[in-house]
N, C-alpha and C positions, 0 to 999 in steps of 0.2 A: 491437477484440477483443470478443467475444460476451458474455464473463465479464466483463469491465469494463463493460459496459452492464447487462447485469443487475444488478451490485451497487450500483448507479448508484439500482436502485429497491427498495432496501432500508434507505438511511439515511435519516434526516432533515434537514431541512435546518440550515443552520449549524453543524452537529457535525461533531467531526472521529472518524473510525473508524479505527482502527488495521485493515491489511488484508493482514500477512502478508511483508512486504521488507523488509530491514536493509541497512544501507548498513556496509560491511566496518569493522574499527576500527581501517582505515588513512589516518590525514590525507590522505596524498600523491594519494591518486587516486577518483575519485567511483564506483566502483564498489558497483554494487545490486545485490542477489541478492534472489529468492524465498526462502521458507523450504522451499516443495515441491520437490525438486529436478528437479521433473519438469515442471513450469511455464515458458513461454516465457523465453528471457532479456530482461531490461532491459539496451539498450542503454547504453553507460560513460558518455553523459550526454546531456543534452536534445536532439534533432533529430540527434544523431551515427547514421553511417550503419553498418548493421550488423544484424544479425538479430534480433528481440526487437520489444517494442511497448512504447513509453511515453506517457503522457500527465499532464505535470508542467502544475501552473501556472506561468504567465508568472511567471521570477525565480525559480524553484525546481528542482531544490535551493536551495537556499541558507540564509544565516543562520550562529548559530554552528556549530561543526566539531562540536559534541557531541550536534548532531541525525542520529540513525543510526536513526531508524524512520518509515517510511510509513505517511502516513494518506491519507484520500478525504474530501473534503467540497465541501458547498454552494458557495458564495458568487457573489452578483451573478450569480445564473441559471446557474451553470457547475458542474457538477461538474468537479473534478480532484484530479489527485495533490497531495501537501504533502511536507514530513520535519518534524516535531517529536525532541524527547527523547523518549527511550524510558521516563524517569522519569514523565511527564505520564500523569494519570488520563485514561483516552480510552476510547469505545467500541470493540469489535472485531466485526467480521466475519470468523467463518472456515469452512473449509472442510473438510466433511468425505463420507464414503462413505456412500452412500444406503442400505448395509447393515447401518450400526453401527443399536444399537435410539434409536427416538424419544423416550426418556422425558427429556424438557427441564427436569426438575427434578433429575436426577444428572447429565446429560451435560455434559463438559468441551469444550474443543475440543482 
């Protein structure tokens, strides 16, 4: 996916960026949504067959049940997806319309 490469080179390495998915705050099933709704779906869990595009690190999801936000980060030469808590102070990347104004000292995401 074109967007996942680009954002690819806009973190730094070994941080993790929070990049827009929540994972539902339903135990039972590992289901990830975008926040865009408009956005490709992520398939209902790693290499599972179906429409959407993931790219999870090896072992990930996982962890405890109370990790329900997606980050992208570095490590050992690889960019990839993570889930952290949604509590954890994290960088964000996000995305917005090329027609909101640029002034980067009021703009929200």
């Amino acid at each position: 996916m074109a967007e996942n490469e680009f954002v690819k080179t806009m973190i730094p390495n070994q941080v993790h960026n929070y990049i827009g998915a929540t994972k539902l705050a339903d135990p039972t099933t590992p289901t990830w949504q975008w926040l865009d709704p408009s956005a490709n779906p992520i398939p209902p869990a790693p290499g599972a067959p179906g429409p959407g595009f993931e790219d999870w690190r090896a072992g990930q999801p996982g962890g405890p049940a109370a990790q329900y936000c997606m980050t992208i980060n570095f490590n050992n030469g690889i960019y990839k997806w993570n889930d952290l808590r949604c509590s954890r102070s994290q960088n964000y990347i996000c995305e917005k319309n090329a027609k909101w104004p640029k002034n980067m000292s009021t703009e929200q995401c």
